[in-house]
DSSP file (Angstrom, degrees, kcal/mol; ACC not computed):
  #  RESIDUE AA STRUCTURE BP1 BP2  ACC     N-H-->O    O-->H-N    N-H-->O    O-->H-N    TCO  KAPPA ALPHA  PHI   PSI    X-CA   Y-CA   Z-CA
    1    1 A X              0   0    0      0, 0.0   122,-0.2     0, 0.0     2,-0.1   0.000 360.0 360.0 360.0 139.3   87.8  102.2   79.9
    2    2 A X        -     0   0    0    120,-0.8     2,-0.1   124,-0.3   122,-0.1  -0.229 360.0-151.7-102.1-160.3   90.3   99.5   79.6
    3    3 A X        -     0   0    0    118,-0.1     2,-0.2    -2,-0.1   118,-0.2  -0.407  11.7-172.9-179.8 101.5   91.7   97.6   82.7
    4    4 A X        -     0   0    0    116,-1.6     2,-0.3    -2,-0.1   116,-0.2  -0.474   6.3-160.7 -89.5 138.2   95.5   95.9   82.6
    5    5 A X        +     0   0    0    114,-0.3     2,-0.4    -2,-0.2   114,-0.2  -0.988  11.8 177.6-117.6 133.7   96.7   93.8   85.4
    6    6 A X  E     -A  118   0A   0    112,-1.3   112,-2.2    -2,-0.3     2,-0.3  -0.993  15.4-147.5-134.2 151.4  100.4   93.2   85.7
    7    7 A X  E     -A  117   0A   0     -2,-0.4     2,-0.2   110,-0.2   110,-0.2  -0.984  19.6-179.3-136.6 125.6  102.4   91.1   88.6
    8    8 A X        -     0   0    0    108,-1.2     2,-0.7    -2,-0.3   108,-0.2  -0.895   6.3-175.5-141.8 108.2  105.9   92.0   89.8
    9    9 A X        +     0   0    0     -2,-0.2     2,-0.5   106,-0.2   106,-0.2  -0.802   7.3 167.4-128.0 137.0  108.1   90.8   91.9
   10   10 A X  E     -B  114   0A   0    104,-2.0   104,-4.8    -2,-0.7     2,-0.2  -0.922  21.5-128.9-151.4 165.2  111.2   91.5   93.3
   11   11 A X  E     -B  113   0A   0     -2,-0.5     2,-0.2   102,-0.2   102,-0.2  -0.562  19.0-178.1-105.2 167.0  113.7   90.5   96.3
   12   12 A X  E     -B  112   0A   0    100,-0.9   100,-2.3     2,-0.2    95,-0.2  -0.941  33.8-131.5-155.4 142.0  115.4   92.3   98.8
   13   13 A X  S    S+     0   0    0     98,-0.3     2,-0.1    -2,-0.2   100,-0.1   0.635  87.0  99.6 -61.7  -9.7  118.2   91.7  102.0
   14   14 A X  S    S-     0   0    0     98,-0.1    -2,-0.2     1,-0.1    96,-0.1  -0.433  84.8-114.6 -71.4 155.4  115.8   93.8  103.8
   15   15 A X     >  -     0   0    0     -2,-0.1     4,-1.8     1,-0.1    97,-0.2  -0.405  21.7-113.2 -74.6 170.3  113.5   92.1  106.0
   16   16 A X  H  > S+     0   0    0     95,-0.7     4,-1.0     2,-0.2     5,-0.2   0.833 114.2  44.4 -65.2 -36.9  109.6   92.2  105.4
   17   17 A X  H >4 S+     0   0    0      2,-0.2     3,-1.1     1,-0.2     4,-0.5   0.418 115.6  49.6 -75.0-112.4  108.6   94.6  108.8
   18   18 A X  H >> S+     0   0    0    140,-0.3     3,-1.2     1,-0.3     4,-1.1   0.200 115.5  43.3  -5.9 -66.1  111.6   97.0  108.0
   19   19 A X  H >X>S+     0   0    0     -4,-1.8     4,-2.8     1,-0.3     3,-1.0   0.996 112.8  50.5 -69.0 -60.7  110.4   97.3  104.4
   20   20 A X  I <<>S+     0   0    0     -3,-1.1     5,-1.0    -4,-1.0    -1,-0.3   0.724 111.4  48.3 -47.7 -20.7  106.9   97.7  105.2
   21   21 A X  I <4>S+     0   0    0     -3,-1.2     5,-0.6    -4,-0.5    -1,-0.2   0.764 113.8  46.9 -84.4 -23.9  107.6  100.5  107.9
   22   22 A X  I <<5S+     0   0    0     -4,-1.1     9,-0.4    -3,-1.0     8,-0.3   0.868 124.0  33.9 -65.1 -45.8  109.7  102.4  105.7
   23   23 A X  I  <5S+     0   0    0     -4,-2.8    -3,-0.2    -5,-0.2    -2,-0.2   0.529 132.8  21.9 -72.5 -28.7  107.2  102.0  103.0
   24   24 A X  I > <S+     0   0    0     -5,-0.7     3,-0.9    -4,-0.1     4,-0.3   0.653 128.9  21.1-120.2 -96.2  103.9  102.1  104.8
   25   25 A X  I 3 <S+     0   0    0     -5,-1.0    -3,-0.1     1,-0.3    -4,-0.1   0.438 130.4  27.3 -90.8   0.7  104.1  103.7  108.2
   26   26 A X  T 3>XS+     0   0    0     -5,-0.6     4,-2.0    -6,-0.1     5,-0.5  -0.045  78.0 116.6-140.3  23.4  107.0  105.9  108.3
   27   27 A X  T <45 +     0   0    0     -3,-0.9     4,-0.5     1,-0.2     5,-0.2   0.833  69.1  68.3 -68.7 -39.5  107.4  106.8  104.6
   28   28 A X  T  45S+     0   0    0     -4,-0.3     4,-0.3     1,-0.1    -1,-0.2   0.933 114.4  28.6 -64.4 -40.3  106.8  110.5  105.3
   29   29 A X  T  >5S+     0   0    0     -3,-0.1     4,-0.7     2,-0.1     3,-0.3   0.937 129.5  39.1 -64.1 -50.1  110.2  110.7  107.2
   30   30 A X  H  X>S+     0   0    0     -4,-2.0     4,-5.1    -8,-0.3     5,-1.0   0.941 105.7  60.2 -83.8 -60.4  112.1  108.0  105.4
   31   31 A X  H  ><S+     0   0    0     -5,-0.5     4,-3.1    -4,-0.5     8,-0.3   0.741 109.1  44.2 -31.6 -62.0  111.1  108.5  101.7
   32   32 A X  H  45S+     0   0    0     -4,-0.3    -1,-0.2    -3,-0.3    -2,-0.2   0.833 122.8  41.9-107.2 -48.6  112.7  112.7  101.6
   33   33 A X  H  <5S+     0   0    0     -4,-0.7    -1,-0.2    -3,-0.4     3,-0.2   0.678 115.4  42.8 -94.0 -30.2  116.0  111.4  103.5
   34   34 A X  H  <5S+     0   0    0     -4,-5.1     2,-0.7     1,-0.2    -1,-0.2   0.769 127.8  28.6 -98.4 -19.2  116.8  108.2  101.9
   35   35 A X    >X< +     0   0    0     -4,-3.1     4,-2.1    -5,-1.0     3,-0.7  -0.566  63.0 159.0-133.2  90.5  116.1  109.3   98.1
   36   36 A X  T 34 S+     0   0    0     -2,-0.7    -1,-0.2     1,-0.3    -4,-0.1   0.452  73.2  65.8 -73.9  -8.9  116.9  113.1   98.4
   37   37 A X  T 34 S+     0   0    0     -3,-0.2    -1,-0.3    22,-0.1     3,-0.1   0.489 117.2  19.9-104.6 -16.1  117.4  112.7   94.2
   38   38 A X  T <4 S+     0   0    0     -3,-0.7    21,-3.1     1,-0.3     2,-1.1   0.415 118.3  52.9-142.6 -55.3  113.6  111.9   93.6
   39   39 A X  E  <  +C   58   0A   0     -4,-2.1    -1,-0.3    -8,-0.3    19,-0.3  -0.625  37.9 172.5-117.7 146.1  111.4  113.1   96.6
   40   40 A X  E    S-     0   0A   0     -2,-1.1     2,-0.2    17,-0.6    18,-0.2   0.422  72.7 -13.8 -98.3  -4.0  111.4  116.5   98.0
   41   41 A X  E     -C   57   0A   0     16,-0.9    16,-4.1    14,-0.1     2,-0.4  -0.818  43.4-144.3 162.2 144.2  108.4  115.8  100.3
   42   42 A X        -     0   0    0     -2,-0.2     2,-0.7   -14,-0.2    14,-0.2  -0.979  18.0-162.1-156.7 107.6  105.2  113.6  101.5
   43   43 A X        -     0   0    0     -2,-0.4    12,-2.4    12,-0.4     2,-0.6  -0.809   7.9-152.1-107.0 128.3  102.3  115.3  102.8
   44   44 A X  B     -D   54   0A   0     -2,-0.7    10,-0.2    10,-0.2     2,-0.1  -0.791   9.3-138.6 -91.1 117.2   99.9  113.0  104.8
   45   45 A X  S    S-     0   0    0      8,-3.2     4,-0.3    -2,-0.6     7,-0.2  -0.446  76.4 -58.5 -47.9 119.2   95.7  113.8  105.1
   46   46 A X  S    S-     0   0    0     -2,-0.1     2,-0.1     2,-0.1     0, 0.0  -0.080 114.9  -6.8  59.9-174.1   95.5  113.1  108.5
   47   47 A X  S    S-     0   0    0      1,-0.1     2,-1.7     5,-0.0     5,-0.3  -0.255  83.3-112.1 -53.2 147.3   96.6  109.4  109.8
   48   48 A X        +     0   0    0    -23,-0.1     2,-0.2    -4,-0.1     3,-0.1  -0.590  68.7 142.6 -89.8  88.2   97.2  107.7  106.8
   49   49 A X    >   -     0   0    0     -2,-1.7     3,-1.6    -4,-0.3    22,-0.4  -0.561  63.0 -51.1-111.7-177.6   94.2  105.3  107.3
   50   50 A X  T 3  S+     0   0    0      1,-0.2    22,-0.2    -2,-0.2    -1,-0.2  -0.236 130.4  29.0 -53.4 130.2   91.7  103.9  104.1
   51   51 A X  T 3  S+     0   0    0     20,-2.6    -1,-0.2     1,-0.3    21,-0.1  -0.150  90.0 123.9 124.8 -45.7   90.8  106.6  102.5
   52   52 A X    <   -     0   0    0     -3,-1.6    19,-1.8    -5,-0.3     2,-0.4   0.174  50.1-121.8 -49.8 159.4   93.5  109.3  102.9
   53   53 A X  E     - E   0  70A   0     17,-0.2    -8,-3.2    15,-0.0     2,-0.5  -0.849  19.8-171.5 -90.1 133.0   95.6  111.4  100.4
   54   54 A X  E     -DE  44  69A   0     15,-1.3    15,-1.5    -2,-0.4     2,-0.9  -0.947  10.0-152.5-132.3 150.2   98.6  111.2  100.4
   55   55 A X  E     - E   0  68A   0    -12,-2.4     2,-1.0    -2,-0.5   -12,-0.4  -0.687   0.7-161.4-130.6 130.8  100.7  113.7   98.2
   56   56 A X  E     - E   0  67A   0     11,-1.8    11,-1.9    -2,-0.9     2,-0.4  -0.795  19.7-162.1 -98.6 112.0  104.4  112.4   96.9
   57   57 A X  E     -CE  41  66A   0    -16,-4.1   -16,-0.9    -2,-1.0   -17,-0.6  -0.816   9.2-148.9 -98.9 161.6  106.3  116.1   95.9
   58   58 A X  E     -C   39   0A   0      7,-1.1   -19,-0.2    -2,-0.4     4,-0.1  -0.959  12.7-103.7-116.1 111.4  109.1  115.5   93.8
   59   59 A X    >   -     0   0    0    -21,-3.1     3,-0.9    -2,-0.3     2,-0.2  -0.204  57.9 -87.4 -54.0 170.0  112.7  117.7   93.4
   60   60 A X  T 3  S+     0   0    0      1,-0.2    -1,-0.1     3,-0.0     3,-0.1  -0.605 107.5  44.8 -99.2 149.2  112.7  119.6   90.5
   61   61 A X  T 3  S+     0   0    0      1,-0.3     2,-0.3     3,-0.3    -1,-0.2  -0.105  81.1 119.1  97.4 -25.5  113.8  118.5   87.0
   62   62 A X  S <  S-     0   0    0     -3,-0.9    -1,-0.3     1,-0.2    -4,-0.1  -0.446  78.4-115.0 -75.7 139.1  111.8  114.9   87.1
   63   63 A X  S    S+     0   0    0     -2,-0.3    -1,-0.2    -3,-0.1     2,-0.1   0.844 101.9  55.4 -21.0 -37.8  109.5  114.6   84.7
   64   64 A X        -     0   0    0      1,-0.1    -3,-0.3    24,-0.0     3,-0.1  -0.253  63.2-159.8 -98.8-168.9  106.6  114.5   87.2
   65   65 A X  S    S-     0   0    0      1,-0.3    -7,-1.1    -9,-0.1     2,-0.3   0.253  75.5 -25.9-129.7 -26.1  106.1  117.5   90.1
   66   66 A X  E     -E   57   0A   0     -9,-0.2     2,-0.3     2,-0.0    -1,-0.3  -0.922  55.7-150.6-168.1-176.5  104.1  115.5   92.2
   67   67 A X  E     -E   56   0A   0    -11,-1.9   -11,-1.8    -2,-0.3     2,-0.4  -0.943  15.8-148.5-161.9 167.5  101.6  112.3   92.5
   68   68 A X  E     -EF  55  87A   0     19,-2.2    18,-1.6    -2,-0.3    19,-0.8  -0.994  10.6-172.7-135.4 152.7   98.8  111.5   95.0
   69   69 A X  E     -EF  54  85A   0    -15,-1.5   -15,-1.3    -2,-0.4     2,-0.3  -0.982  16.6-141.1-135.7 153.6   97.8  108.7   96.1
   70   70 A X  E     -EF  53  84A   0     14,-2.2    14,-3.1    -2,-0.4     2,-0.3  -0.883  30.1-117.7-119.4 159.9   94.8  107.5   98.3
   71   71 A X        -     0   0    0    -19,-1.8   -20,-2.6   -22,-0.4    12,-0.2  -0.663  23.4-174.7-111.0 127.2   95.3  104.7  101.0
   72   72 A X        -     0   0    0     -2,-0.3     2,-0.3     1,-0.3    11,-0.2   0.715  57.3 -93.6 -87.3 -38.9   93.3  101.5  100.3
   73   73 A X        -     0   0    0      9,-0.4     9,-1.5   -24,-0.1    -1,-0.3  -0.888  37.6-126.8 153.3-169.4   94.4  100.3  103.3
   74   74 A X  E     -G   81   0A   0     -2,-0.3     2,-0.3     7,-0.2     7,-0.2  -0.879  12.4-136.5-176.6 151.9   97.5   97.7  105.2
   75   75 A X  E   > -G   80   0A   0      5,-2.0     5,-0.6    -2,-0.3    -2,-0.1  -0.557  10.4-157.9-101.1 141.3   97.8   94.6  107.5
   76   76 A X  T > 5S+     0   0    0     -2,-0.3     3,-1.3     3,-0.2    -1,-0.1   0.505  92.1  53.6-110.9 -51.9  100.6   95.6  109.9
   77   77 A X  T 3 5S+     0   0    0      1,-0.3   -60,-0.0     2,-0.1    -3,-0.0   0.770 111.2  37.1 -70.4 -14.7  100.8   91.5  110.3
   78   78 A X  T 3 5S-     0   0    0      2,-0.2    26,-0.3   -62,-0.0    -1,-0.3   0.244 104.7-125.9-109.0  34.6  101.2   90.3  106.9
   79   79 A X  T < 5 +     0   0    0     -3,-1.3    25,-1.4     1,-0.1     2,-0.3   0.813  66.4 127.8  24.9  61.0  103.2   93.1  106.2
   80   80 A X  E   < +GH  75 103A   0     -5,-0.6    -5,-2.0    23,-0.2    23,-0.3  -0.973  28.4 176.8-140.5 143.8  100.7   94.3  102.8
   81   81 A X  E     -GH  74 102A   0     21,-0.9    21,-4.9    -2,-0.3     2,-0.3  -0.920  13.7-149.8-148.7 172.2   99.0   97.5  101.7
   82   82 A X        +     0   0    0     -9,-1.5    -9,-0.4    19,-0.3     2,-0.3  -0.596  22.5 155.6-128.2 177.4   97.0   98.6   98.8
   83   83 A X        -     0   0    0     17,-0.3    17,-0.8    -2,-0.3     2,-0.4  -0.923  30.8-123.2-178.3 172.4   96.6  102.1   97.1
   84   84 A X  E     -FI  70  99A   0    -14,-3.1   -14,-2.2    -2,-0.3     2,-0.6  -0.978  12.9-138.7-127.7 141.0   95.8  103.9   94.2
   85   85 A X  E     +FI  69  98A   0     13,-1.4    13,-3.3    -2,-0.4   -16,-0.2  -0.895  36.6 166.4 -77.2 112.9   97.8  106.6   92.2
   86   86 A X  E     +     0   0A   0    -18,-1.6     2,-0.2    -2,-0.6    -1,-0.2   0.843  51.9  13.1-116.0 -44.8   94.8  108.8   91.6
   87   87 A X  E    S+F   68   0A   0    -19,-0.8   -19,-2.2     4,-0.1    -1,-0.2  -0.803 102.5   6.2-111.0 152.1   96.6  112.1   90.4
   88   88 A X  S >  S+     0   0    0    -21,-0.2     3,-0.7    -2,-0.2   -20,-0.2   0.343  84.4  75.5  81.6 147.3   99.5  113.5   89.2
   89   89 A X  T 3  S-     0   0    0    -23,-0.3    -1,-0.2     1,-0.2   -22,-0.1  -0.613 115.4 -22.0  89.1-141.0  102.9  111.3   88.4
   90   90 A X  T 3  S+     0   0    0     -2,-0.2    -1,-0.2    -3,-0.1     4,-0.2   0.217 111.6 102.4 -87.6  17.1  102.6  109.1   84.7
   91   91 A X    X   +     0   0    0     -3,-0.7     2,-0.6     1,-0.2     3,-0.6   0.796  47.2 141.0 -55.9 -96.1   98.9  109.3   84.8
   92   92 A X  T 3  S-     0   0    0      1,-0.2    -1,-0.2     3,-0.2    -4,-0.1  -0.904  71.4 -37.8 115.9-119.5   98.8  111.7   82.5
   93   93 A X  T 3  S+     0   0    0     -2,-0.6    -1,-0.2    -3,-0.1     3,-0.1   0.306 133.8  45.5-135.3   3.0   95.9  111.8   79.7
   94   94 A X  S <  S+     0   0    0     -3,-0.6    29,-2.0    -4,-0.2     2,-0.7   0.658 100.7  61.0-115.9  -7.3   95.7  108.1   79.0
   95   95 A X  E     - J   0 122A   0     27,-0.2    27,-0.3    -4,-0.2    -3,-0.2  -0.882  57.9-162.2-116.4 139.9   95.6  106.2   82.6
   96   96 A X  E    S-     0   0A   0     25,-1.2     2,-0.4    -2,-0.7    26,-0.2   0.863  76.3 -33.0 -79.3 -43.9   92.4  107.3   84.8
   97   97 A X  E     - J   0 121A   0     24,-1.7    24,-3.8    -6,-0.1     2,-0.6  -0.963  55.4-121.0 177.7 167.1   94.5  105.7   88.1
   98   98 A X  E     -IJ  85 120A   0    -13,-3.3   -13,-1.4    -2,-0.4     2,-0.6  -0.823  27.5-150.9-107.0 100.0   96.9  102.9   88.9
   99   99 A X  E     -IJ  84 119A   0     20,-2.7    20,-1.5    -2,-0.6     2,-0.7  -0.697  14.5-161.4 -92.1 124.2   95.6  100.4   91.7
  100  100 A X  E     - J   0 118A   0    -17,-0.8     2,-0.6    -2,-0.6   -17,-0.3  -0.848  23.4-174.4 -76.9 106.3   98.1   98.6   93.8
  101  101 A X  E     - J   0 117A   0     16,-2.5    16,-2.2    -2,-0.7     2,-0.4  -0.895  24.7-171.4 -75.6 106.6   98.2   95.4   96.2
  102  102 A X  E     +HJ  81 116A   0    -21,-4.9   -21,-0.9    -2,-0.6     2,-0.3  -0.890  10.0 169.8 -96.5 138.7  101.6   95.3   97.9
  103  103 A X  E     -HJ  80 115A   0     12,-2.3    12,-3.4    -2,-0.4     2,-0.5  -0.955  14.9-160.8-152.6 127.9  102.8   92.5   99.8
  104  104 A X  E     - J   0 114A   0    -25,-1.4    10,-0.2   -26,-0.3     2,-0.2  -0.993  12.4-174.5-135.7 160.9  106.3   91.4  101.5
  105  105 A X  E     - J   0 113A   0      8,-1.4     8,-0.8    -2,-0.5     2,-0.5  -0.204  32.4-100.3-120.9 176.9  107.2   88.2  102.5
  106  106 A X        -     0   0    0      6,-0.2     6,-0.2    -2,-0.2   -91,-0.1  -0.884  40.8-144.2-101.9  94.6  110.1   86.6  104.2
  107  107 A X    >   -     0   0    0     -2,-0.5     3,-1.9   -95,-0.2   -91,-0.1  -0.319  29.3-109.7 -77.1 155.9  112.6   84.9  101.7
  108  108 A X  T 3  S+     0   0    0      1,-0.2    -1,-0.1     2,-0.1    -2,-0.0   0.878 117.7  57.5 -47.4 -50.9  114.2   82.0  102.4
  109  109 A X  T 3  S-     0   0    0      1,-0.2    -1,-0.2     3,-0.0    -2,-0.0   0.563 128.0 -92.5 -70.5   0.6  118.3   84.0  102.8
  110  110 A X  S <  S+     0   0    0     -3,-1.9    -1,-0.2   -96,-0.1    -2,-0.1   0.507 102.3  97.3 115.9   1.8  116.3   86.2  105.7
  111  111 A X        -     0   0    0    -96,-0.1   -95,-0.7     1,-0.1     2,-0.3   0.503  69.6-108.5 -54.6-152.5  115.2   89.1  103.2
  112  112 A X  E     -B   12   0A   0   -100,-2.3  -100,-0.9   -97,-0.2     2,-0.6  -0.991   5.2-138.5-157.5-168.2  112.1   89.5  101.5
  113  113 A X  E     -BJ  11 105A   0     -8,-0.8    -8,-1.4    -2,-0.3     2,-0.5  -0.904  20.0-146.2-138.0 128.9  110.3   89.3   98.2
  114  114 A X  E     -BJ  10 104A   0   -104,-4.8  -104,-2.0    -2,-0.6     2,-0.4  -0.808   7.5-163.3 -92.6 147.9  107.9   92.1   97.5
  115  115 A X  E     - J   0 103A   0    -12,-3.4   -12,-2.3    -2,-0.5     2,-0.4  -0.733  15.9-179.2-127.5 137.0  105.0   90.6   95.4
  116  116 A X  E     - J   0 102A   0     -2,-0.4  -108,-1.2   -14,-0.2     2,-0.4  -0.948   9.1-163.3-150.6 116.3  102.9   94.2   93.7
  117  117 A X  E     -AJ   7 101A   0    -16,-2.2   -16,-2.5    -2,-0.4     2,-0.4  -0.980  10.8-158.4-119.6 134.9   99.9   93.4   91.5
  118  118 A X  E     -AJ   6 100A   0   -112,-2.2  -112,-1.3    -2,-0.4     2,-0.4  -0.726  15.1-164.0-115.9 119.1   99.1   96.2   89.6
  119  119 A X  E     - J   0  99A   0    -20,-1.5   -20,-2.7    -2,-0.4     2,-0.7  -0.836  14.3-160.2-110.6 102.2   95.7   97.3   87.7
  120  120 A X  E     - J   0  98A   0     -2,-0.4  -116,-1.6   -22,-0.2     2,-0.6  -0.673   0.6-157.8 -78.0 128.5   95.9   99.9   85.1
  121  121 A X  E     - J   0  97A   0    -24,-3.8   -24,-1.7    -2,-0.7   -25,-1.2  -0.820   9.0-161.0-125.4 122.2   93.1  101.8   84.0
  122  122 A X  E     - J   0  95A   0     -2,-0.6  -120,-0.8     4,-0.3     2,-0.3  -0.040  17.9-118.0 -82.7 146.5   93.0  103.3   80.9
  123  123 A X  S >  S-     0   0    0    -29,-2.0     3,-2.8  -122,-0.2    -1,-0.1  -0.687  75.9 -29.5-102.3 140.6   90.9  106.2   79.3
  124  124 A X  T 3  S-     0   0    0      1,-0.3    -2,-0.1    -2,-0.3   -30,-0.0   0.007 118.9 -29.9  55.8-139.4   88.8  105.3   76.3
  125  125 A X  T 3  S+     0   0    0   -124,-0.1     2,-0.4     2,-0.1    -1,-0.3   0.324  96.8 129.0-107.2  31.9   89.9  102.7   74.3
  126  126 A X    <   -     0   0    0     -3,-2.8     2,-0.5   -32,-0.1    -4,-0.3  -0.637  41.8-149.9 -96.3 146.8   93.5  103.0   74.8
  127  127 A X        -     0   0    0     -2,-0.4     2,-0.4    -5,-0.1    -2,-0.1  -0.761   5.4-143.3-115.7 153.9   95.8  100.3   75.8
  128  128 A X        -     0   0    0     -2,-0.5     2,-0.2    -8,-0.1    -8,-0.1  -0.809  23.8-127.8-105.7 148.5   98.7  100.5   77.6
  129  129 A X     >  -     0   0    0     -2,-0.4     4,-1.5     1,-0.1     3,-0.0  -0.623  17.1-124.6-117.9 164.4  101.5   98.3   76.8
  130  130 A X  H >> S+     0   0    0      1,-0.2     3,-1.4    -2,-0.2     4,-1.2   0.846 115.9  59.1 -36.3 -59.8  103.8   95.8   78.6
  131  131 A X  H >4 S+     0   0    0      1,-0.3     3,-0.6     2,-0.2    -1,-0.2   0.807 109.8  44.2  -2.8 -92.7  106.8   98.1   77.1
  132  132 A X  H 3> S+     0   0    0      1,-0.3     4,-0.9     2,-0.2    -1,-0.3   0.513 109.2  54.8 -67.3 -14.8  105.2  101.2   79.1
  133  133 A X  H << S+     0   0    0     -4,-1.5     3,-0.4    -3,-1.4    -1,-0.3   0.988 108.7  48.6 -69.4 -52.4  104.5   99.2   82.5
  134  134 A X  T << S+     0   0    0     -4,-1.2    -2,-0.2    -3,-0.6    -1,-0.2  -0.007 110.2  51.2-100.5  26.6  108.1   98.1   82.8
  135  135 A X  T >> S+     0   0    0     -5,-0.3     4,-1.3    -3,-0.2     3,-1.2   0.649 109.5  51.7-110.7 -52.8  109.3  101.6   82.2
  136  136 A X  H 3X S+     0   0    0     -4,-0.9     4,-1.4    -3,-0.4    -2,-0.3   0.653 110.5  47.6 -20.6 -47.9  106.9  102.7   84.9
  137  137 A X  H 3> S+     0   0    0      2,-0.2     4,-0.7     1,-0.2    -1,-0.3   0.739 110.2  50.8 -92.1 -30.2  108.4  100.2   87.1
  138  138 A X  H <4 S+     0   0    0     -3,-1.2    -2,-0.2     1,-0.2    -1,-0.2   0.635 103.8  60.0 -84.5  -4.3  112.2  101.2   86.4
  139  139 A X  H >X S+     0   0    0     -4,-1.3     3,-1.9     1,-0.1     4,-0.6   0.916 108.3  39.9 -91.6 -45.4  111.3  104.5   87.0
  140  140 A X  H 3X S+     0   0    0     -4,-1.4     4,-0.8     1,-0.3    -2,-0.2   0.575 100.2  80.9 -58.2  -4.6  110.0  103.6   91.1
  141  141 A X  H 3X S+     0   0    0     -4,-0.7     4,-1.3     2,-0.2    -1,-0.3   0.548  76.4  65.4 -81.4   5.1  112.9  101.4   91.3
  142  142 A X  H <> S+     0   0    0     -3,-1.9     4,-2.2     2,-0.2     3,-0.2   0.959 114.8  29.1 -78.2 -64.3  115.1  104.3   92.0
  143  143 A X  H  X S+     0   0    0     -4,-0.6     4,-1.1     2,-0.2    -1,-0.2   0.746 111.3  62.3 -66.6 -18.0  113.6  105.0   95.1
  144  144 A X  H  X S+     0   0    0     -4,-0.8     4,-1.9     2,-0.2    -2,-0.2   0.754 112.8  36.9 -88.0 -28.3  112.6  101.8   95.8
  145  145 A X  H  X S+     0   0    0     -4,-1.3     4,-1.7    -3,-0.2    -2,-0.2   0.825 117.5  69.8 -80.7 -34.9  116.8  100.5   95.8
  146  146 A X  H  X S+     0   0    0     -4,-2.2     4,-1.2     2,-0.3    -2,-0.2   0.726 102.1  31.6 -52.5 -41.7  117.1  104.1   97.4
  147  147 A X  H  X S+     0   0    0     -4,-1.1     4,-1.7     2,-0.2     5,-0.4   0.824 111.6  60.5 -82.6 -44.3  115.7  103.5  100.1
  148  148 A X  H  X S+     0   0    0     -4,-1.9     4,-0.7     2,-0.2    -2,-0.3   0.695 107.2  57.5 -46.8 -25.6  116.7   99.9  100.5
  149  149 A X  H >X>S+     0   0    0     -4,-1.7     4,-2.5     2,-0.2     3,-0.6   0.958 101.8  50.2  36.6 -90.1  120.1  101.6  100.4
  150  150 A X  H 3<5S+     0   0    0     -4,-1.2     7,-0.3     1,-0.3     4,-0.2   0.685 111.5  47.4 -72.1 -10.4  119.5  103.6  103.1
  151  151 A X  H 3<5S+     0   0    0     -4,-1.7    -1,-0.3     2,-0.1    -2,-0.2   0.756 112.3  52.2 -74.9 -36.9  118.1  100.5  105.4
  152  152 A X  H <<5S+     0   0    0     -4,-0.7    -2,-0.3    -3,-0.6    -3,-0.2   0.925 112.8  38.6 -67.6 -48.7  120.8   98.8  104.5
  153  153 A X  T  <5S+     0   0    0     -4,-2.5     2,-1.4     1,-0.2    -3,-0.1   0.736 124.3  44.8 -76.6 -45.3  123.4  101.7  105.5
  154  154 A X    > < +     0   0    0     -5,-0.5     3,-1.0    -4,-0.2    -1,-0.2  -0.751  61.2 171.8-106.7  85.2  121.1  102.6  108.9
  155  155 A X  T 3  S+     0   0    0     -2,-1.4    -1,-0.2     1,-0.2    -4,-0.1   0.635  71.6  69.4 -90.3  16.2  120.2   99.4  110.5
  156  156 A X  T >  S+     0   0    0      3,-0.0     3,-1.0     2,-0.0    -1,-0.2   0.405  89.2 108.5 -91.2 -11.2  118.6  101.3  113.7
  157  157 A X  T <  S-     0   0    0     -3,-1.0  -135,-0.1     1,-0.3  -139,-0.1  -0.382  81.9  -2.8 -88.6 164.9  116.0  102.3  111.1
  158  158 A X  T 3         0   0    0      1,-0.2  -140,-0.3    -2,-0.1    -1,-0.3   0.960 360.0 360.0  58.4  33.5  112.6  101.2  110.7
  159  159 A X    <         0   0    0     -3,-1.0    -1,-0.2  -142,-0.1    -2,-0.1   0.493 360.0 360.0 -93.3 360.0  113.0   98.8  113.7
């Protein structure tokens, strides 16, 4: 087993609590409603505390059907959470799970900038290549502008 780190950043006019509630504590409402083109559904174990499963369904016709992920945990005050993609999605037959640190910040114009470090790990001796992260990443940016979109449009949400 190999193990890839990558770090990724990107900015947004939303603020850091508003992204982090959409993303983190309210994502099972928000996720289905603001990107109606990519998820069909978000089933929570329980509270979503460390540990849980969480299952991301997907409309039909994307590549994937589904993903899971289990909750590493999140800081409600530094607005930051962790996870893993454990099933399901681009794993596939060469990455064993994807682990995530997420963290947003406050940028200077009143936005924020989300900081994601990444760890892939890889089955055998295969390596995954930059090329195939930053496809990885353009494919979650759909929802990830999707949903900023839909903060942006609704500013009563996710107060």
């Amino acid at each position: 087993m190999g193990v890839v780190t990558y770090n990724y950043h990107s900015t947004s006019p939303v603020a850091p609590a508003r992204l982090f509630k959409a993303f983190v504590l309210e994502a099972d409402k928000v996720w289905p409603i603001a990107a109606p083109h990519a998820i069909k559904s978000i089933e929570v174990e329980a509270n979503p505390s460390p540990g849980s499963i969480v299952k991301i369904n997907f409309v039909e016709g994307l590549p994937f059907q589904y993903m899971k992920h289990q909750i590493g945990g999140h800081d409600e005050n530094k607005f930051s959470y962790s996870y893993s993609l454990i099933e399901g999605g681009p794993l596939g037959d060469k990455l064993e799970k994807i682990n995530y640190e997420n963290k947003f910040e406050a940028a200077v114009d009143g936005g924020s900038v989300c900081k994601s470090s990444m760890k892939f790990y890889t089955f055998g001796d295969y390596v995954i290549t930059e090329d195939e992260i930053k496809a990885l990443i353009i494919g979650s940016e759909g929802v990830y502008k999707a949903i900023e979109a839909y903060l942006l449009a609704n500013p009563d949400a996710c107060n």
